[in-house]
PAGUMAR-875802 format. One record per residue: x, y, z of N, C-alpha, C in turn. Coordinates in pm, whole numbers, plus 50000, padded with zeros to 5 digits. Layout:
N
<rec><n_xx>X</n_xx><n_yy>Y</n_yy><n_zz>Z</n_zz><ca_xx>X</ca_xx><ca_yy>Y</ca_yy><ca_zz>Z</ca_zz><c_xx>X</c_xx><c_yy>Y</c_yy><c_zz>Z</c_zz></rec>
...
REM end
This chain:
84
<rec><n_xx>75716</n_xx><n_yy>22308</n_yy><n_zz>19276</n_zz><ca_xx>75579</ca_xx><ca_yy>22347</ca_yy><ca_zz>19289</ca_zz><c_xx>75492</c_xx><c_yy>22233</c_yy><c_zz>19340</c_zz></rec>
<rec><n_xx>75562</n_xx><n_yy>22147</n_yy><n_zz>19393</n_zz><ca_xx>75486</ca_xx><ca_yy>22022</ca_yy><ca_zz>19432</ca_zz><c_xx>75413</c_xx><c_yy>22036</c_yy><c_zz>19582</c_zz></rec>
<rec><n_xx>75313</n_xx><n_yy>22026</n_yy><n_zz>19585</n_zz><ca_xx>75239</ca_xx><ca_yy>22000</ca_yy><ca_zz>19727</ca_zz><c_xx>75161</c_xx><c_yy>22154</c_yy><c_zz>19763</c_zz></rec>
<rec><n_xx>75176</n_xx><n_yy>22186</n_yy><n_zz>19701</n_zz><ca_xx>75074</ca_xx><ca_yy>22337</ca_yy><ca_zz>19623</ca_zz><c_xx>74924</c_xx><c_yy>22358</c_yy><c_zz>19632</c_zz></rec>
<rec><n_xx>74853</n_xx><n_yy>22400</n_yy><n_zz>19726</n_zz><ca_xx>74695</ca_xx><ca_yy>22382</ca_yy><ca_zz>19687</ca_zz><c_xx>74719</c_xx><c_yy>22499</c_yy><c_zz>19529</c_zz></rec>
<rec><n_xx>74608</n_xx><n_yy>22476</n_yy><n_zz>19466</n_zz><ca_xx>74583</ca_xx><ca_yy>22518</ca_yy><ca_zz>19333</ca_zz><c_xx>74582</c_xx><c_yy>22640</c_yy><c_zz>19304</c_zz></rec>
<rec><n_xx>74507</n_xx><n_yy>22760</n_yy><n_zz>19433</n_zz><ca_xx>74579</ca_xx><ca_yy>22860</ca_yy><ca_zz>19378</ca_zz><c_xx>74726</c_xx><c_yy>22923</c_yy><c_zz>19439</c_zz></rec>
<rec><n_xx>74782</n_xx><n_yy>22848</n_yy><n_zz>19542</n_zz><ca_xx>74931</ca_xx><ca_yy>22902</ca_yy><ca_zz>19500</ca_zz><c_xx>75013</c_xx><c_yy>22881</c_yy><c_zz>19387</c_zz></rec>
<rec><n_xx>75037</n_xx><n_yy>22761</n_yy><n_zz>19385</n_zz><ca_xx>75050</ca_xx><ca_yy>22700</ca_yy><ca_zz>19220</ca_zz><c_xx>74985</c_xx><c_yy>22758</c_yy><c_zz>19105</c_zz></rec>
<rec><n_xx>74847</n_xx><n_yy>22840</n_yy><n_zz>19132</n_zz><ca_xx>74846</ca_xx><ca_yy>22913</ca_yy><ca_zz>18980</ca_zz><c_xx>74932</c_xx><c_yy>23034</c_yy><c_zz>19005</c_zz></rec>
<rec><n_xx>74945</n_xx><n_yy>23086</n_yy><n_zz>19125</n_zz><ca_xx>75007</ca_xx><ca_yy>23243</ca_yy><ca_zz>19096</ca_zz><c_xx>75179</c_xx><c_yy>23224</c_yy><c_zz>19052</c_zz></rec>
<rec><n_xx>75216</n_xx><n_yy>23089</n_yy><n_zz>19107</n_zz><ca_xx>75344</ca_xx><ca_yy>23092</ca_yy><ca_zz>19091</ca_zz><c_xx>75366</c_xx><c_yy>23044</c_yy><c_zz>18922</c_zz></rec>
<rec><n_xx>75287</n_xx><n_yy>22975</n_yy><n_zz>18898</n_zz><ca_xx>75308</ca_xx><ca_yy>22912</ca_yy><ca_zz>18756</ca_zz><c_xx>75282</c_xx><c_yy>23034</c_yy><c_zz>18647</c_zz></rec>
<rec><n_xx>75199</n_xx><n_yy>23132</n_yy><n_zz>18722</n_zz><ca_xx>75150</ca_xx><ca_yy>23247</ca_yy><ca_zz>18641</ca_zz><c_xx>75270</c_xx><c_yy>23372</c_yy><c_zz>18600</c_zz></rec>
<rec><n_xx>75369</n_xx><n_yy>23358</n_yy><n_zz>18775</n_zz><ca_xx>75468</ca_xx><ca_yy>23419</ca_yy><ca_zz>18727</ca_zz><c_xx>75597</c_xx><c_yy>23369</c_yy><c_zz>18643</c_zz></rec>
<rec><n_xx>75586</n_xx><n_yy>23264</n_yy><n_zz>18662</n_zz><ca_xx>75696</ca_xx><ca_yy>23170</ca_yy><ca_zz>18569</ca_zz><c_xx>75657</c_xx><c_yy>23174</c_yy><c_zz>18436</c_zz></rec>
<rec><n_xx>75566</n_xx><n_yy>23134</n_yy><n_zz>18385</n_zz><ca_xx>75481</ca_xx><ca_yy>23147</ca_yy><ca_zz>18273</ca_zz><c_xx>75501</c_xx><c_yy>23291</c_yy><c_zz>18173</c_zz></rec>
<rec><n_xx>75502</n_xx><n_yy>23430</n_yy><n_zz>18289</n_zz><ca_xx>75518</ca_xx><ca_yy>23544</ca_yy><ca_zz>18214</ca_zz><c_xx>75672</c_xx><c_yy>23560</c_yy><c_zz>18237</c_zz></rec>
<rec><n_xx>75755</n_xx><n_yy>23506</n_yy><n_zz>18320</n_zz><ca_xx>75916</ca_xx><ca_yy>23544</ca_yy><ca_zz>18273</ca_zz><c_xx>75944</c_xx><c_yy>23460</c_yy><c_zz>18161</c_zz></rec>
<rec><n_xx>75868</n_xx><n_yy>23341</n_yy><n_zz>18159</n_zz><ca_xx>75922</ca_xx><ca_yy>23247</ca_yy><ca_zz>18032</ca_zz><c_xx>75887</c_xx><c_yy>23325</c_yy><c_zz>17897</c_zz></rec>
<rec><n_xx>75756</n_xx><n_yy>23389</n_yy><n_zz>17922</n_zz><ca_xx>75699</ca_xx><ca_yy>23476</ca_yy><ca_zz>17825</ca_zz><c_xx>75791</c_xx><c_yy>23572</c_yy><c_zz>17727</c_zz></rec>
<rec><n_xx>75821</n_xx><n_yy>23636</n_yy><n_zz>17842</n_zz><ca_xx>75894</ca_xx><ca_yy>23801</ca_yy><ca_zz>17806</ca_zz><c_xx>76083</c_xx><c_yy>23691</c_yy><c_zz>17784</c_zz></rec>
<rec><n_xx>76107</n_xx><n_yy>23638</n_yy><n_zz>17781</n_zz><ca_xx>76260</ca_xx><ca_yy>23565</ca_yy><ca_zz>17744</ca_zz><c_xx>76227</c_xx><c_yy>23552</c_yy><c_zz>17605</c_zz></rec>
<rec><n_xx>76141</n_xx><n_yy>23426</n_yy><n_zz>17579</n_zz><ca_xx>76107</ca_xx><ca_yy>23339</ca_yy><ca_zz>17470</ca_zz><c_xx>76156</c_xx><c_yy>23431</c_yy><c_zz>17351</c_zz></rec>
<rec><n_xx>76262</n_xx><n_yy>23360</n_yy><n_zz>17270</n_zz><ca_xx>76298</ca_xx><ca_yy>23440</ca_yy><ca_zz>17140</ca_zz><c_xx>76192</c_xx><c_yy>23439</c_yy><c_zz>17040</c_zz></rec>
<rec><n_xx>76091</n_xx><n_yy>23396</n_yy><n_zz>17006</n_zz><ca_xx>75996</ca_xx><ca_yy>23367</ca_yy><ca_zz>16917</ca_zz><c_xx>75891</c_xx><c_yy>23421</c_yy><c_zz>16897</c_zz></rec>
<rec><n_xx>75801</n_xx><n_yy>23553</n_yy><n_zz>16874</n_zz><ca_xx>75670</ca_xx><ca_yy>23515</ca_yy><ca_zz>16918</ca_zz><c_xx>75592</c_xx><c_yy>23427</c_yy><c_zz>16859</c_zz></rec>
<rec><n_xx>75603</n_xx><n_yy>23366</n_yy><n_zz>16733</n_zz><ca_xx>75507</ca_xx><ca_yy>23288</ca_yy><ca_zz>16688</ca_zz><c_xx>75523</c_xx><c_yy>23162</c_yy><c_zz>16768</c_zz></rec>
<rec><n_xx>75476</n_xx><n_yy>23099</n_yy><n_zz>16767</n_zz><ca_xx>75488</ca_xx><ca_yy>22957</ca_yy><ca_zz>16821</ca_zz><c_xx>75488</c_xx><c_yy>22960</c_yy><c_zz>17030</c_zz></rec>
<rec><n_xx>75485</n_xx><n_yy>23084</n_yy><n_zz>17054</n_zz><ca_xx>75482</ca_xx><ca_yy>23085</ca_yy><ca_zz>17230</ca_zz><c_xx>75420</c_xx><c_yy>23025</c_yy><c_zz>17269</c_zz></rec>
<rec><n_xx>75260</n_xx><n_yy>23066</n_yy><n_zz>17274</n_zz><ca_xx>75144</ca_xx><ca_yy>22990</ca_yy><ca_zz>17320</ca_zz><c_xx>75189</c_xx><c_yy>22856</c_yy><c_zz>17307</c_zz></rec>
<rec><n_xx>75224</n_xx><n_yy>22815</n_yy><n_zz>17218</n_zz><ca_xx>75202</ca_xx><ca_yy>22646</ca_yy><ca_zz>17189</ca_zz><c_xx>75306</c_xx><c_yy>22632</c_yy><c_zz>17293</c_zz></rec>
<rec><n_xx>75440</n_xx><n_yy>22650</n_yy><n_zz>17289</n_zz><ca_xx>75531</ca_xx><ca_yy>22637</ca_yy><ca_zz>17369</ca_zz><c_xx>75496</c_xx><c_yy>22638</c_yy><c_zz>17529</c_zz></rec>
<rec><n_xx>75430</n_xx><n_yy>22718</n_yy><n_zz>17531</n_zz><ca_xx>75438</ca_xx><ca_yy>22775</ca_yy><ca_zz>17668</ca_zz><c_xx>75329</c_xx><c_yy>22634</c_yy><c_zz>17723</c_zz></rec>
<rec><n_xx>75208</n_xx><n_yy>22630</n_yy><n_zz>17632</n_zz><ca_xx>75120</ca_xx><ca_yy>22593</ca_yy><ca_zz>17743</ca_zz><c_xx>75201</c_xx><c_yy>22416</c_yy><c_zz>17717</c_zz></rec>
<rec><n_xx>75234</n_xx><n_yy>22384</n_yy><n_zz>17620</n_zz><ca_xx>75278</ca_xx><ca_yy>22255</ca_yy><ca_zz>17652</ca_zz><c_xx>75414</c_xx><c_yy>22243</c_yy><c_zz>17737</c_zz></rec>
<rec><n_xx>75484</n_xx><n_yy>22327</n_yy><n_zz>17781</n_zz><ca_xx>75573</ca_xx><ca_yy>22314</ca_yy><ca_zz>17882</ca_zz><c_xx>75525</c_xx><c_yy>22321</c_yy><c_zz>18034</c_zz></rec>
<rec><n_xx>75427</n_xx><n_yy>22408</n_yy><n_zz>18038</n_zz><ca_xx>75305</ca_xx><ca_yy>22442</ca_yy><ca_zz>18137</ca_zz><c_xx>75237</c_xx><c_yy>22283</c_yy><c_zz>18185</c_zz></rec>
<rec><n_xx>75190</n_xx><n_yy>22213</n_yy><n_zz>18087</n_zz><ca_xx>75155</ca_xx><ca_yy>22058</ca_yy><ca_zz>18113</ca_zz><c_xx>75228</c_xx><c_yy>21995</c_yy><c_zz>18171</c_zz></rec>
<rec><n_xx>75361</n_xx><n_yy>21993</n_yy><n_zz>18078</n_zz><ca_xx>75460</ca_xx><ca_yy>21900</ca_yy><ca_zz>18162</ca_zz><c_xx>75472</c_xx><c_yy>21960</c_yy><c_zz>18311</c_zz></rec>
<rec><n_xx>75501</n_xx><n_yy>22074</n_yy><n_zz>18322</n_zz><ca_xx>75553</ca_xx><ca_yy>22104</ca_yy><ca_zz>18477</ca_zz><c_xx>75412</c_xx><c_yy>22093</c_yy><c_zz>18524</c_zz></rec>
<rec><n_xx>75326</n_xx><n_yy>22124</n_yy><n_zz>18545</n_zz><ca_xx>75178</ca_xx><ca_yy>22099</ca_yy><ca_zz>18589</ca_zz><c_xx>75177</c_xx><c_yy>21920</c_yy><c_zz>18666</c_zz></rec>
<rec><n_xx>75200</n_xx><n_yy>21891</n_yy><n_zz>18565</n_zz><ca_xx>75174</ca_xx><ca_yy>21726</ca_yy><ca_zz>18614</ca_zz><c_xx>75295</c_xx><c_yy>21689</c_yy><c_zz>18676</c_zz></rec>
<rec><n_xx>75428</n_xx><n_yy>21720</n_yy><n_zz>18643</n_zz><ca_xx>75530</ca_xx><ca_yy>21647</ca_yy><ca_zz>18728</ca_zz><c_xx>75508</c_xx><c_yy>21766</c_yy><c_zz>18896</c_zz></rec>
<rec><n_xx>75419</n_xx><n_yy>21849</n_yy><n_zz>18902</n_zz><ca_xx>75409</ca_xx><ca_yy>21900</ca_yy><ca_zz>18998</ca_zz><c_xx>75287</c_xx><c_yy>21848</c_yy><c_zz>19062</c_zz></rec>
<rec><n_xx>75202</n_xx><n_yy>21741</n_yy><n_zz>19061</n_zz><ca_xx>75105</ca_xx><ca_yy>21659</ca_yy><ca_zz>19057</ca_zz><c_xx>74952</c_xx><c_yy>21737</c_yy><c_zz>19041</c_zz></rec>
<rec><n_xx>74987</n_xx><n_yy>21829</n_yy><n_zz>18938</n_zz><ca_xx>74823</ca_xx><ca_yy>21913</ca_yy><ca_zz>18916</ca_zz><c_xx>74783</c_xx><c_yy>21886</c_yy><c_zz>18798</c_zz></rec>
<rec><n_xx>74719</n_xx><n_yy>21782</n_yy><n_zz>18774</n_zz><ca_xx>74641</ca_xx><ca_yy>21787</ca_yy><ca_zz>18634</ca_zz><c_xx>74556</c_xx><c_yy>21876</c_yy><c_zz>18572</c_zz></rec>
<rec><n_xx>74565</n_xx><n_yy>21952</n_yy><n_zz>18502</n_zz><ca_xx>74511</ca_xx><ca_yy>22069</ca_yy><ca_zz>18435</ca_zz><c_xx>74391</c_xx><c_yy>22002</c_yy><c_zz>18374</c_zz></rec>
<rec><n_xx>74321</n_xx><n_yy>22063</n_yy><n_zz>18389</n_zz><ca_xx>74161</ca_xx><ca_yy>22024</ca_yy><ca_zz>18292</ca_zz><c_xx>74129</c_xx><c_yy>22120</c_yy><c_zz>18161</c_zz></rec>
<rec><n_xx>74192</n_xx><n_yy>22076</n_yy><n_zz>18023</n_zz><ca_xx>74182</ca_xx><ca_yy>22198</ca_yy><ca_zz>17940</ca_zz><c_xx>74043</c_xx><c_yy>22200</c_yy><c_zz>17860</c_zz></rec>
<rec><n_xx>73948</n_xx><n_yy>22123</n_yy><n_zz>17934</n_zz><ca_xx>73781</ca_xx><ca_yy>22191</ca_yy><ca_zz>17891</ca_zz><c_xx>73796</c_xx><c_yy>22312</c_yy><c_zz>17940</c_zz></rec>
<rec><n_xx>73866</n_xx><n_yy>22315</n_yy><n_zz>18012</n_zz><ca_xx>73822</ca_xx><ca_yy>22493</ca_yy><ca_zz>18049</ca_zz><c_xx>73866</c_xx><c_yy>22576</c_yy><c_zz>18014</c_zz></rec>
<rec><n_xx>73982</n_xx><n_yy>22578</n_yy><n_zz>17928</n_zz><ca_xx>74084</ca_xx><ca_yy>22633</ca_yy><ca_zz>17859</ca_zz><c_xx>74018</c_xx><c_yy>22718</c_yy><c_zz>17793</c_zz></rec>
<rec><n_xx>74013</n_xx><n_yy>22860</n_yy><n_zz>17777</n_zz><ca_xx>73972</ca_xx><ca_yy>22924</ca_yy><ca_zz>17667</ca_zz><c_xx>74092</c_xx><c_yy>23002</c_yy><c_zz>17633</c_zz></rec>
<rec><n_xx>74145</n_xx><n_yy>22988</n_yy><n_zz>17521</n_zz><ca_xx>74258</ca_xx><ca_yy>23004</ca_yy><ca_zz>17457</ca_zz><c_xx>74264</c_xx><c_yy>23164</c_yy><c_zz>17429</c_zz></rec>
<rec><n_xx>74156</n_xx><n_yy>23266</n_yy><n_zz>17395</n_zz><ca_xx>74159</ca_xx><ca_yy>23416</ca_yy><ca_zz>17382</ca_zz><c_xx>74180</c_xx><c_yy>23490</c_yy><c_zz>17485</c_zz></rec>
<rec><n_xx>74128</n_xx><n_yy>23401</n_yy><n_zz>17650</n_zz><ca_xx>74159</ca_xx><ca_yy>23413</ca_yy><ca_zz>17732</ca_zz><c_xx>74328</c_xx><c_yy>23398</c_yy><c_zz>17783</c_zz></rec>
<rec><n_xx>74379</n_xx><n_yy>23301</n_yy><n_zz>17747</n_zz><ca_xx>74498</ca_xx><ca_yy>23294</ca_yy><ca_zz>17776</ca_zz><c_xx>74565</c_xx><c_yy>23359</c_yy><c_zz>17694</c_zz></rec>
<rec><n_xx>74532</n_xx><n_yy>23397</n_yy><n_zz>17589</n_zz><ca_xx>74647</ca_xx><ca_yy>23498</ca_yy><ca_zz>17521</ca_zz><c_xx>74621</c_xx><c_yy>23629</c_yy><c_zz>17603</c_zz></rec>
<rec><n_xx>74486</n_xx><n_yy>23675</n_yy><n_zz>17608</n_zz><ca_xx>74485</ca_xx><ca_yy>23754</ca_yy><ca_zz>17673</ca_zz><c_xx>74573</c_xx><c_yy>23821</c_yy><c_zz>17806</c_zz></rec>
<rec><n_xx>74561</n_xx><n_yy>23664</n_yy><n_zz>17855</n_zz><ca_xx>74633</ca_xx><ca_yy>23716</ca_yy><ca_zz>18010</ca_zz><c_xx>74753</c_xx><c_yy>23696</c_yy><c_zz>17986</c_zz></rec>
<rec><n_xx>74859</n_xx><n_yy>23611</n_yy><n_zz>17909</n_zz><ca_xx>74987</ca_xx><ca_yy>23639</ca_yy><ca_zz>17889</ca_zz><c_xx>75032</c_xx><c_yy>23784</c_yy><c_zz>17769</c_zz></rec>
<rec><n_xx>74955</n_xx><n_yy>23832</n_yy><n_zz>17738</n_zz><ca_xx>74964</ca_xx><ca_yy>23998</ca_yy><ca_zz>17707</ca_zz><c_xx>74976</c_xx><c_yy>24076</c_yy><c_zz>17848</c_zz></rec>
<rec><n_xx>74877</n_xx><n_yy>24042</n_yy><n_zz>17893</n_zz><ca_xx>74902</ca_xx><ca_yy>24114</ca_yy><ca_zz>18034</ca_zz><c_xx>74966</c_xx><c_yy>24103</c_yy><c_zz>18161</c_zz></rec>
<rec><n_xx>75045</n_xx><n_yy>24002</n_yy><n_zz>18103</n_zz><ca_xx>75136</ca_xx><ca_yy>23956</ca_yy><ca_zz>18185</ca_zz><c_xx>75287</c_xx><c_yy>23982</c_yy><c_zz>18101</c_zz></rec>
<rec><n_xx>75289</n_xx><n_yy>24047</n_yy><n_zz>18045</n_zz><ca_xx>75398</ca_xx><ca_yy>24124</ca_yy><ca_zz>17947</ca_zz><c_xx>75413</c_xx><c_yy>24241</c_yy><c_zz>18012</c_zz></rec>
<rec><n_xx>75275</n_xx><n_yy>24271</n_yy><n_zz>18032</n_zz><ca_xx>75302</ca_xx><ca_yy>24432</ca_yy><ca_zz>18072</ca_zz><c_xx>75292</c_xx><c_yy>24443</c_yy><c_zz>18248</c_zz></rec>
<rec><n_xx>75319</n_xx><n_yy>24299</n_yy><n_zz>18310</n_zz><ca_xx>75327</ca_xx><ca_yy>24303</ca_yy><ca_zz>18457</ca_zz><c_xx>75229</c_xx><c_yy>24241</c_yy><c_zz>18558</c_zz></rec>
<rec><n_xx>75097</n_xx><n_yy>24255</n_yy><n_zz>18463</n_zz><ca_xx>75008</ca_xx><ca_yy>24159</ca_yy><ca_zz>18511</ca_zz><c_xx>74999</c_xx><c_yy>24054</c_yy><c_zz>18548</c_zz></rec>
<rec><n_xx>75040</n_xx><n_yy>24001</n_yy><n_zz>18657</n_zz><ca_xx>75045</ca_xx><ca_yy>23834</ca_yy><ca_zz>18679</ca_zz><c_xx>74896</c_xx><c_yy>23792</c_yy><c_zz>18740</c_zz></rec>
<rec><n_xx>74816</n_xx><n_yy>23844</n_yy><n_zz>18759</n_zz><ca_xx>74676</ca_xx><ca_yy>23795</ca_yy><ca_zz>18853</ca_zz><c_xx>74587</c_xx><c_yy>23730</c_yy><c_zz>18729</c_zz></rec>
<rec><n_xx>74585</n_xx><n_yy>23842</n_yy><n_zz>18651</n_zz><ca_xx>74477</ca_xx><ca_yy>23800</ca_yy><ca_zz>18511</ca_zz><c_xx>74575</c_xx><c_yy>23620</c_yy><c_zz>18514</c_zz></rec>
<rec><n_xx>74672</n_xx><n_yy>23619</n_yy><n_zz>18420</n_zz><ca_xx>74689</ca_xx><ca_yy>23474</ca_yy><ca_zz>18452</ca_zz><c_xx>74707</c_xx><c_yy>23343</c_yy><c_zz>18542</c_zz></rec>
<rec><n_xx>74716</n_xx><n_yy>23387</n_yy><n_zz>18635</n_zz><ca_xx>74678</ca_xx><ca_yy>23338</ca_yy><ca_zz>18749</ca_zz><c_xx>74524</c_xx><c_yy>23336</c_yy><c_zz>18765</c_zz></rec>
<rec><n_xx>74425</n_xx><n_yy>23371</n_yy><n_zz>18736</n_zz><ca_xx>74284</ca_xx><ca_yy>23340</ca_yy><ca_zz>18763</ca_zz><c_xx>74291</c_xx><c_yy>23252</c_yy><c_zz>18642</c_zz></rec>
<rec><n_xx>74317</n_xx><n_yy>23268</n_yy><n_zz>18485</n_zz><ca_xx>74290</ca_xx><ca_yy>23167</ca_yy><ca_zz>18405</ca_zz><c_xx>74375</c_xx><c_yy>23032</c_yy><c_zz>18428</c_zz></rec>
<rec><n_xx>74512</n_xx><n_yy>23028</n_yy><n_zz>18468</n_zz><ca_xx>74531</ca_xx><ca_yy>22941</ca_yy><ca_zz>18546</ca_zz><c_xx>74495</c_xx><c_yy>22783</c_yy><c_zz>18650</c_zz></rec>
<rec><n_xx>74433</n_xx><n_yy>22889</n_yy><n_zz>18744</n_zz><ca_xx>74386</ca_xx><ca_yy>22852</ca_yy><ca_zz>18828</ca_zz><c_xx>74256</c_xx><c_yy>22768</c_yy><c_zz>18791</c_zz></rec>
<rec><n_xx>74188</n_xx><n_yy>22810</n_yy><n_zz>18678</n_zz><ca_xx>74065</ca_xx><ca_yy>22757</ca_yy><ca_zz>18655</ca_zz><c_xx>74119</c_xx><c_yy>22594</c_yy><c_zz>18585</c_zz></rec>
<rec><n_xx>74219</n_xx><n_yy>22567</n_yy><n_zz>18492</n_zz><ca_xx>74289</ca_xx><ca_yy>22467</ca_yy><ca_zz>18436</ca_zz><c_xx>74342</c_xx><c_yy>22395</c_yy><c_zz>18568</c_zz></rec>
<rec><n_xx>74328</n_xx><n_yy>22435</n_yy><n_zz>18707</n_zz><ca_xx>74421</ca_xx><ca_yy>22359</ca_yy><ca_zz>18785</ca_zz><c_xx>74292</c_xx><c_yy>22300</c_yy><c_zz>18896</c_zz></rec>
<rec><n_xx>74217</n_xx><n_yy>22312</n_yy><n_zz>18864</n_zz><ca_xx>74098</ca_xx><ca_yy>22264</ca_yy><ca_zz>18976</ca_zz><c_xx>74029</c_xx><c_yy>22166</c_yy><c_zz>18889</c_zz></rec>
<rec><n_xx>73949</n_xx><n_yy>22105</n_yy><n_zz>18908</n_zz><ca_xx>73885</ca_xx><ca_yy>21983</ca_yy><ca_zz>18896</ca_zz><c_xx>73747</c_xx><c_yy>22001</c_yy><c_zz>18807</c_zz></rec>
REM end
């Protein structure tokens, strides 16, 4: 995902994000999982995420709806963590 303007990199991270989703044996503990694996690949993909912007009801939100196929909803919240 390296060399990515920000929103290709959110849609792709958005769909990776919801296959990692719908695998993950756990539900408790996902979110945490997810978004700190999300960091690491974020930055070794050279996009520093800005999580002031993070609104967390939001992101559960959109990885619900990205359960049920939705990849855009997370990809816009995404995208907002991947810009400056």
């Amino acid at each position: 995902m390296q060399g990515l303007d920000a929103d290709v990199f959110a849609r792709k991270a958005a769909h990776f994000l919801s296959e990692l989703n719908v695998i993950h044996a756990f539900r408790e503990g996902n979110g945490r999982a997810q978004l700190s694996f999300f960091a690491v690949m974020a930055d070794y993909a050279g996009h520093r995420l800005n999580f002031e912007n993070l609104d967390p009801d939001a992101m559960l939100d959109a990885m619900i709806a990205s359960f049920d196929g939705n990849e855009d909803f997370p990809a816009t919240v995404i995208a907002k963590l991947a810009r400056p």
